[in-house]
C-alpha positions as CSV (number, residue, x, y, z in Angstrom):
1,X,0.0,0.0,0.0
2,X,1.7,3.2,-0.8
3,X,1.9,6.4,1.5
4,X,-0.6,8.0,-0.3
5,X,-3.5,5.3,0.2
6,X,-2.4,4.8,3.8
7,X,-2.6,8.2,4.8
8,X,-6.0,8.7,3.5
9,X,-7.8,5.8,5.0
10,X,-7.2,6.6,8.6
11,X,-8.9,9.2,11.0
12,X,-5.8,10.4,13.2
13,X,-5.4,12.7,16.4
14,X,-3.1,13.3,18.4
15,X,-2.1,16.2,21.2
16,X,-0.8,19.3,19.4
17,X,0.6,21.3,22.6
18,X,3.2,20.2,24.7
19,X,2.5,18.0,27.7
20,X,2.7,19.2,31.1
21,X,1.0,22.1,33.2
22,X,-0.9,24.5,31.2
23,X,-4.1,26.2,31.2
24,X,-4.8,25.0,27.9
25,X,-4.7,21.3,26.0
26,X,-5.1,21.2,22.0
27,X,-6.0,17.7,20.7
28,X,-6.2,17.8,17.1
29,X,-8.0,15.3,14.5
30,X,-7.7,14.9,11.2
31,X,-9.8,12.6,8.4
32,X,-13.4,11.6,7.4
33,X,-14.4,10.6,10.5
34,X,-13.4,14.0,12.2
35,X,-17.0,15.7,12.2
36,X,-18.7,12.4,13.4
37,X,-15.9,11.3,15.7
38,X,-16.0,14.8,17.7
39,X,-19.9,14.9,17.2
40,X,-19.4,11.6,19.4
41,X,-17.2,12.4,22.7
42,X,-18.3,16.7,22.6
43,X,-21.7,17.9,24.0
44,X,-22.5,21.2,23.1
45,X,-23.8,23.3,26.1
46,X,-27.0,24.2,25.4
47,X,-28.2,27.8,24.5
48,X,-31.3,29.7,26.6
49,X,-32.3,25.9,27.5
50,X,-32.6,24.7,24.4
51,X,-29.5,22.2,22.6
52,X,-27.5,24.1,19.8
53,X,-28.1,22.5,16.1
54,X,-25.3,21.3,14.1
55,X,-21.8,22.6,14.6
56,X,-21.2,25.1,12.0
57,X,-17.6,25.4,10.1
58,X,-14.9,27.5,11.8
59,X,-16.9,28.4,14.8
60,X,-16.0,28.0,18.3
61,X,-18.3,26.3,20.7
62,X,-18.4,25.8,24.2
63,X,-19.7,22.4,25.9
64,X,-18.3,18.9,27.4
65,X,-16.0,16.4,26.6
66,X,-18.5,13.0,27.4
67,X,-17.7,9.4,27.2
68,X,-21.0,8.1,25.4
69,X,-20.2,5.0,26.7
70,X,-20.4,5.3,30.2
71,X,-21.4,9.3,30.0
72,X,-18.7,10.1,32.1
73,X,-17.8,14.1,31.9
74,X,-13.9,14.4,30.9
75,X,-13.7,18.1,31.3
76,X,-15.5,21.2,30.0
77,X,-13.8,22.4,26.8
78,X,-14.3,25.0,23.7
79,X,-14.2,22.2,20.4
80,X,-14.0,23.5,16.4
81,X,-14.8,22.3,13.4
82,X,-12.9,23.1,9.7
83,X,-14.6,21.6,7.5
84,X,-12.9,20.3,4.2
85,X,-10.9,22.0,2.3
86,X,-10.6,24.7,4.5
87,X,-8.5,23.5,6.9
88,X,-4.4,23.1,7.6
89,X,-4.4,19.3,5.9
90,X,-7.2,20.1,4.0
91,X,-9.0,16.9,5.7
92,X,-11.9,17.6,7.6
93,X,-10.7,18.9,11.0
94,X,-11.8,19.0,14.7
95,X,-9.9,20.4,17.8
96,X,-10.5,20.3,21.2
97,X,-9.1,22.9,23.6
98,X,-9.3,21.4,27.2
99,X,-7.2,22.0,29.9
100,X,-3.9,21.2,30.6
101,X,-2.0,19.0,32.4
102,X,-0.2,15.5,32.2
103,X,-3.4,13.2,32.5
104,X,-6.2,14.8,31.0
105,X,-4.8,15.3,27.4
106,X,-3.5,12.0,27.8
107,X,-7.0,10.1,28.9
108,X,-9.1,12.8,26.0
109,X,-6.2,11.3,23.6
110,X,-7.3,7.6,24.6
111,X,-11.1,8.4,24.1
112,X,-10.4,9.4,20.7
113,X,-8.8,6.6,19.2
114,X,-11.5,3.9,21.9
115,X,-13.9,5.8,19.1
116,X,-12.6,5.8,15.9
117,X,-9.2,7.7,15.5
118,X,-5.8,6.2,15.4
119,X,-2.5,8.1,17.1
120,X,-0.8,9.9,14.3
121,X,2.3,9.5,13.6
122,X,5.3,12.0,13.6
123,X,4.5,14.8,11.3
124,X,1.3,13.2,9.6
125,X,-0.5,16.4,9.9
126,X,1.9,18.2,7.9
127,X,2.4,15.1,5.6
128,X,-1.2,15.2,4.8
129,X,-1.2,19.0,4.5
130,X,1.7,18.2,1.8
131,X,-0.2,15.5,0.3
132,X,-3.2,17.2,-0.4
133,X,-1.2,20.4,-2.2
134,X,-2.4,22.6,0.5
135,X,1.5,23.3,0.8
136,X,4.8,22.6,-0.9
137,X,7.8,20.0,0.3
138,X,9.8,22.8,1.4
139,X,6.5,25.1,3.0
140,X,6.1,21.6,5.0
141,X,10.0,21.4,6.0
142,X,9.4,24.6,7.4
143,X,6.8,24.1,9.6
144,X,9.0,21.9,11.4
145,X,12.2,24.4,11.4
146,X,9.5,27.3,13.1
147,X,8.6,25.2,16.2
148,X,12.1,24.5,16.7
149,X,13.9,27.4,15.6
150,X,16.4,29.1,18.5
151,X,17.1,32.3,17.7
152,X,15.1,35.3,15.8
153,X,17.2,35.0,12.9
154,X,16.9,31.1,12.5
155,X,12.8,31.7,12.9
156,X,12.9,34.7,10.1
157,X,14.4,32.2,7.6
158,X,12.0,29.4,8.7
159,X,9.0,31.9,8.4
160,X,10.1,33.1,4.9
161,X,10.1,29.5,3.8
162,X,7.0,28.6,5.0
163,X,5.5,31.9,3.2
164,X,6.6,30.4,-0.2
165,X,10.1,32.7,-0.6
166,X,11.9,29.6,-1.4
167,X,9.2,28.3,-3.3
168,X,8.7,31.3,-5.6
169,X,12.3,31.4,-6.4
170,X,11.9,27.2,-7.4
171,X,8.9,28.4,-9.3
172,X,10.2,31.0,-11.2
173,X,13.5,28.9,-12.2
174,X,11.5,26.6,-13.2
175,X,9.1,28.3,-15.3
176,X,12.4,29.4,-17.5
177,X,13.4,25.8,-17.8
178,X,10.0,25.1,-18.6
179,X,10.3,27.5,-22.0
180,X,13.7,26.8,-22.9
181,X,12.5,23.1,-23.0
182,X,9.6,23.8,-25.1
183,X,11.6,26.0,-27.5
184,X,13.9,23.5,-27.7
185,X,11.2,19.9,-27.8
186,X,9.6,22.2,-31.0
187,X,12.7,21.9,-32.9
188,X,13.1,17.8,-32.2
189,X,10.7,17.7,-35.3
190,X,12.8,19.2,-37.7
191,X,15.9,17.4,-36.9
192,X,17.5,18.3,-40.1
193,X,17.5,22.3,-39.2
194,X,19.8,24.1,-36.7
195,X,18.5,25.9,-34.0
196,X,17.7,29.4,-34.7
197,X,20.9,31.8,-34.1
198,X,18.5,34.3,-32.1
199,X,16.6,31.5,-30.4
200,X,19.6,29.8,-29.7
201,X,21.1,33.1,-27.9
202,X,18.1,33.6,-26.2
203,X,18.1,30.0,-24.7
204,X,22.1,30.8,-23.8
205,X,21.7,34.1,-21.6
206,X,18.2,32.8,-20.1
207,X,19.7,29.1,-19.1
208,X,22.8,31.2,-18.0
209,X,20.9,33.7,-15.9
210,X,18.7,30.6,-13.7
211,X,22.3,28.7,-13.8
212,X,23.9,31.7,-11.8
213,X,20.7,32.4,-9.9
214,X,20.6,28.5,-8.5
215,X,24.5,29.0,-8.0
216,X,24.2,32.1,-5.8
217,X,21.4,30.2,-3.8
218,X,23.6,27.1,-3.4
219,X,26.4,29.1,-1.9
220,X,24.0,30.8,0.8
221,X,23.6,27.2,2.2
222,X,26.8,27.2,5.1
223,X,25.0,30.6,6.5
224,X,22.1,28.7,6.4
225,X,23.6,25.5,8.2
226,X,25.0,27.7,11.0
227,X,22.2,29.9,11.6
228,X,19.6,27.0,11.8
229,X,21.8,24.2,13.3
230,X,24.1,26.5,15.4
231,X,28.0,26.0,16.2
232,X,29.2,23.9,18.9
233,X,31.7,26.5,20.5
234,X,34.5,25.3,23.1
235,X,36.1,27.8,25.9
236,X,39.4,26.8,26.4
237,X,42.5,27.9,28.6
238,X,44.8,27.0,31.3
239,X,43.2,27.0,34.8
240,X,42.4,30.3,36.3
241,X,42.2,32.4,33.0
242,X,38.4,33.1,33.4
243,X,36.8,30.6,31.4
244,X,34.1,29.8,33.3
245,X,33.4,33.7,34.3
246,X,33.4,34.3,30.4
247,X,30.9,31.4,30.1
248,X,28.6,33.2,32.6
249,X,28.9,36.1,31.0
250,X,28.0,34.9,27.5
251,X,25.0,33.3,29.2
252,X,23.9,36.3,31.7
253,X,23.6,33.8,34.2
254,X,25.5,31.9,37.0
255,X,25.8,28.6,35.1
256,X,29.5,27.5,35.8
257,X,31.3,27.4,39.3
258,X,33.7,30.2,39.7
259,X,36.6,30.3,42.2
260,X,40.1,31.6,42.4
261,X,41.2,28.2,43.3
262,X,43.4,26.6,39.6
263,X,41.7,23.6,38.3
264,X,38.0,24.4,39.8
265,X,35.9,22.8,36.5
266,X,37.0,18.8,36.1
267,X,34.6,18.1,34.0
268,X,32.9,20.0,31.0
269,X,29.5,22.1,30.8
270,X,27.7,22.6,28.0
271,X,24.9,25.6,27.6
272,X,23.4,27.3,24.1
273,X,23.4,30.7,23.9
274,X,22.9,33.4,20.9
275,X,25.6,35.7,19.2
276,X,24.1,37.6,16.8
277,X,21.4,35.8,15.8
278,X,23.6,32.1,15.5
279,X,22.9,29.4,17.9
280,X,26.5,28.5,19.9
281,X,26.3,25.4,22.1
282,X,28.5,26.5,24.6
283,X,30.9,24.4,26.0
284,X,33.1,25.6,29.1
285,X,36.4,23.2,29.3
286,X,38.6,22.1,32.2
287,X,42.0,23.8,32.3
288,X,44.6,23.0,29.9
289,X,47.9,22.2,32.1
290,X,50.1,19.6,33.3
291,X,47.5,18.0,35.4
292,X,48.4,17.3,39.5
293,X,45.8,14.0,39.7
294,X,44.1,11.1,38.1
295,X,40.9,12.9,38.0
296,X,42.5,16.4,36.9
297,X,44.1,14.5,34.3
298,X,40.5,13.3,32.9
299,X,39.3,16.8,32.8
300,X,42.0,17.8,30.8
301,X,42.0,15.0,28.3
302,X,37.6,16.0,28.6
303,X,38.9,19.7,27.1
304,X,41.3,18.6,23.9
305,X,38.6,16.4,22.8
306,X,35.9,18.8,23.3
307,X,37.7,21.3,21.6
308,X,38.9,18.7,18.8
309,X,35.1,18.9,18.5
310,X,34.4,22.1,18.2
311,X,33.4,24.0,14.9
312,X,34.7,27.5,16.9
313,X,37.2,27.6,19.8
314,X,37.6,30.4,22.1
315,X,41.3,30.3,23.3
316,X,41.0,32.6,26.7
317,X,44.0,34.2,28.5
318,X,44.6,35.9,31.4
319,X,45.8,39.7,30.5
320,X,47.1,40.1,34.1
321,X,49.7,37.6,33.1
322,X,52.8,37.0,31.4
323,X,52.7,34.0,28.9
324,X,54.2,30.3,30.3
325,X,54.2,26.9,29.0
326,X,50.3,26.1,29.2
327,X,49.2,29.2,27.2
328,X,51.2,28.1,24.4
329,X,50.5,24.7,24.6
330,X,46.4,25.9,24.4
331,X,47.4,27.1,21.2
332,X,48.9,24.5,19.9
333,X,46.1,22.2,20.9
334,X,43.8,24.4,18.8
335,X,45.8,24.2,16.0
336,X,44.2,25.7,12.5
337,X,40.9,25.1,13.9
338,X,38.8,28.4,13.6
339,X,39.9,30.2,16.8
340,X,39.4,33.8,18.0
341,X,41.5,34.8,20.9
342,X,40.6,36.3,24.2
343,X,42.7,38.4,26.4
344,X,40.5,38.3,29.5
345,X,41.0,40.7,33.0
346,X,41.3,44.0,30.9
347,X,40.3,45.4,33.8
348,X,43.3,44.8,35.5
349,X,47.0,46.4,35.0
350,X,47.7,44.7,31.4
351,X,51.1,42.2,31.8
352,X,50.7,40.2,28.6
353,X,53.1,41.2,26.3
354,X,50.7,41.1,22.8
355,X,53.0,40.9,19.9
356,X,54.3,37.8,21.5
357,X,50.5,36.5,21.5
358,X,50.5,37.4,18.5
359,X,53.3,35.4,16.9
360,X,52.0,32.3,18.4
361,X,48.7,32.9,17.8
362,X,49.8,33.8,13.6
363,X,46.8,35.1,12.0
364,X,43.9,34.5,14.6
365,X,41.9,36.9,15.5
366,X,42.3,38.5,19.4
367,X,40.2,40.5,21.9
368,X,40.4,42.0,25.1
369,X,37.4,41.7,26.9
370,X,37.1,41.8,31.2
371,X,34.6,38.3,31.9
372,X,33.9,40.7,35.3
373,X,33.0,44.3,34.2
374,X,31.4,42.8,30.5
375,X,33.7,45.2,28.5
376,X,34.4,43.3,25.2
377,X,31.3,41.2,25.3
378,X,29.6,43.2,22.8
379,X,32.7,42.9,20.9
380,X,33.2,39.2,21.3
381,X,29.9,38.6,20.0
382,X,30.1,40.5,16.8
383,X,33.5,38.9,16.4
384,X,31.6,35.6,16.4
385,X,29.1,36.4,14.2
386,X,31.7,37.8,11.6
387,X,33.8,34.8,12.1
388,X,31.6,31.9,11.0
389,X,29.3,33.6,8.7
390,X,32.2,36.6,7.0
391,X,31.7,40.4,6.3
392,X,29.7,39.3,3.1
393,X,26.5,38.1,4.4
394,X,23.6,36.8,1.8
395,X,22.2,40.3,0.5
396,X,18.5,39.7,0.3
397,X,18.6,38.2,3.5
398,X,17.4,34.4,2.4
399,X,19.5,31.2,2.6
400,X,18.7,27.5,2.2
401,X,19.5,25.9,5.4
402,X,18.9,21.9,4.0
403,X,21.6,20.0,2.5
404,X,18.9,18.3,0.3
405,X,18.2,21.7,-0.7
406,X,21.5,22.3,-1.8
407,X,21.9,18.7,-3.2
408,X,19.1,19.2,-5.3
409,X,20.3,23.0,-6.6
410,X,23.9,21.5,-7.2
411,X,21.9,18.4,-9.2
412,X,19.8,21.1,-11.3
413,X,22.8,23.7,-11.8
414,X,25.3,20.7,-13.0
415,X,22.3,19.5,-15.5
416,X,22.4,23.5,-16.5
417,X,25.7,23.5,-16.6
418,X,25.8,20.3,-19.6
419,X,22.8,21.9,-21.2
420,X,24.9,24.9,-22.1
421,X,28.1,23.2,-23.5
422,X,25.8,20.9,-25.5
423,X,24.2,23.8,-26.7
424,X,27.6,25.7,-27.4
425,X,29.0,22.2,-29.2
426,X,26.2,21.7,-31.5
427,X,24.7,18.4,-29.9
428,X,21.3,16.4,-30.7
429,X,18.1,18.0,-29.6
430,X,17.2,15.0,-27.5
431,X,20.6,15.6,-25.1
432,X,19.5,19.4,-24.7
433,X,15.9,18.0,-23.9
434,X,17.5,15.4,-21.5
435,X,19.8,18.0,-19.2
436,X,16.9,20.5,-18.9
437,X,14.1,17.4,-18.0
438,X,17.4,16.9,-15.3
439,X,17.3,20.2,-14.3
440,X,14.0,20.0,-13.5
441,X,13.9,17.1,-12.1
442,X,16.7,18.3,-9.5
443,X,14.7,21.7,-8.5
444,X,11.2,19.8,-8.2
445,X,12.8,17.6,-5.6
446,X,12.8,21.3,-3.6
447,X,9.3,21.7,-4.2
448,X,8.4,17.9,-3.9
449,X,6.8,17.6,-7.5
450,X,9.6,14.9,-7.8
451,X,9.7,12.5,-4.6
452,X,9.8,9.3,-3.0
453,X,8.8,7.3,-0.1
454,X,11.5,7.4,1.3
455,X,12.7,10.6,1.0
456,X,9.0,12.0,2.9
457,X,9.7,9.5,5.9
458,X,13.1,10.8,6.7
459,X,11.4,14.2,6.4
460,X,8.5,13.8,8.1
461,X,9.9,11.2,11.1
462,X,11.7,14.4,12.1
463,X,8.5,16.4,13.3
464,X,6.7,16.6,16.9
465,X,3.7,14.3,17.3
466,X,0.9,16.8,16.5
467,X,2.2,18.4,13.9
């Protein structure tokens, strides 16, 4: 049976708000048993003594949730009813809004499915939203990247997408394919004539144009990676530096121990925070040194691989000091690995000599910042920012953040890319046909008008329940 068939023959629900204390509970349910199903365990409250008639489309009514089996009373509860096709899966649709909590949601969930409704799977609202063209592949990925997005920049991206900005850009390359293909299918009948010189420089500098356009989008995809996915970001330094004050600093909160005492954090802790507008998991690293014990030893092993780990290290040093053994050692640990520098404790009399930082350190970058005071902080951040994501940031402000996205732009761009040097060469009609039928083949996988199985379940397996 294929996806299609399956999804269509059940009635699902399932709880659409989080579990736990809340004043309210949405149970959602989706299919052609909706109207009846909810028509079965809701009891309207009735209206100057008299029962209300049938529940009308996009109104919402106050009355009971009811076992009709034993008439039990669940909870009072405001229910809906969006009627097909006017509603998110475009399915008929009914939602409950109780109240919260751990066991009511749970036991209103049960009385659903006792009459008629299975539990829906991860994602099978969306799937079925997707299924039944009420949006696009990537409008549905979306969805998914709004609930979970982590910072405002990450949830401006995921709200474009799920407004159709990638999708118009898909539409509109496609729609250029789309004519160069026809000019070039009319000419498969006359197989004895060259192209037209004119319409053969038209197809050139329009194929060209979408080939550069679809480049320019593939490239935005790292910025897109690291604002949606985040960085994992290590602190590292010899003991005492101010790792763990920076860390606290960073997070505006008391998170890691602080104490004058060498060799306070043994083991690592790990916190996310956001630097202009990228999500950093934050990890905060035992001291780098010759370690004194067993257990000190473990710490220290804890921070190289941490930091081996790490997309983004933050080297941190101790400005009240002079360089020894350890600081240089932190460095070398680090390696070429994208590193900016810290000279912590500005706010003390500065002892560090900085051109000999400097050397060591080559071509990283280096800030002074005081962990205490906050100077620098600022600083630090936009240091971040600039780091991982350059001066040169996407200028319309939209980047692809899947790599089947950029798979599928790289698969369309290389079919492009043979279309034109056929083109230039003189080749058969039927190749030109074949590498724009590719192209378009590689930017409807965006889209989902070219698809699989398989390719929705690893997409949709990824969702909340509910959604």
């Amino acid at each position: 049976m294929s996806t299609k068939d399956y999804i269509r023959e059940d009635t699902i629900a399932a709880t659409a708000t989080a579990i736990g204390p809340g004043g309210i509970a949405i149970t959602r349910i989706s299919g052609d048993d909706a109207s009846s199903l909810l028509k079965r365990i809701f009891r309207m409250a009735q209206k100057g003594g008299k029962p209300h008639g049938e529940m009308s489309s996009h109104r919402l009514y106050y009355g009971h949730i009811v076992d009709p089996d034993t008439l039990t009373v669940l909870d009072s509860a405001l229910a809906v009813l969006m009627k097909s096709p006017h509603s998110y899966t475009g399915e008929d649709v009914a939602e409950i809004h109780s109240h919260g909590g751990y066991l009511l949601p749970k036991k209103l969930l049960e009385l659903c499915c006792k009459h008629g409704a299975r539990p829906a799977l991860p994602g099978e609202f969306t799937l079925r939203a997707f299924l039944n063209g009420k949006m696009d592949l990537a409008q549905a990925e979306a969805v998914s990247d709004v609930v979970n997005a982590e910072t405002e920049e990450s949830l401006r991206i995921a709200e474009e997408q799920l407004e159709g900005a990638m999708s118009r850009m898909v539409h509109q390359y496609n729609e250029t394919i789309l004519d160069a293909l026809a000019e070039v299918e009319a000419q498969v009948d006359f197989p004895e004539e060259d192209i037209n010189p004119s319409t053969k420089n038209h197809l050139e500098i329009s194929i060209s144009a979408v080939k550069e356009n679809i480049e320019a989008l593939t490239k935005t995809f790292e910025e897109g990676r690291i604002i949606k996915h985040g960085v994992k970001t290590a602190i590292v330094g010899k003991p005492n530096v101010g790792k763990s004050s920076l860390m606290n600093r960073l997070l505006m909160k008391d998170r890691a121990i602080v104490s004058p005492k060498p060799g306070t954090t043994r083991d690592f802790i790990e916190e996310p925070i956001s630097a202009g507008g990228i999500p950093l998991r934050l990890v905060d690293t035992a001291g780098m040194r010759t370690a004194s014990d067993d257990i000190e030893h473990a710490g220290v092993e804890v921070a190289k691989k941490k930091a081996s780990e790490a997309e983004l290290v933050i080297a941190v040093f101790d400005g009240s000091r002079n360089l020894d053994d350890d600081d240089r050692s932190v460095l070398r640990e680090v390696g070429e690995k994208c590193t900016i520098v810290v000279v912590n404790k500005c706010d003390l009399e500065s002892v560090l000599d900085e051109r000999a930082l400097r050397c060591i350190a080559h071509s990283k970058r280096i800030m002074r910042i005081s962990a205490k005071t906050g100077a620098g902080i600022k600083e630090l951040k936009e240091a971040i920012e600039e780091t991982l994501l350059g001066r040169n940031r996407s200028t319309d402000g939209f980047v692809i953040t899947e790599l089947r996205h950029r798979e599928a732009l790289e698969k369309a761009s290389g079919a492009l890319s043979r279309f034109l040097d056929a083109l230039r060469s003189g080749e058969s009609l039927e190749f030109l046909a074949l590498d724009l039928r590719l192209a378009l083949d590689g930017i409807g996988e965006i889209t989902g008008e070219t698809t699989t199985e398989d390719l929705l379940g690893r997409i949709f397996s990824k969702f909340c329940i509910g959604k």
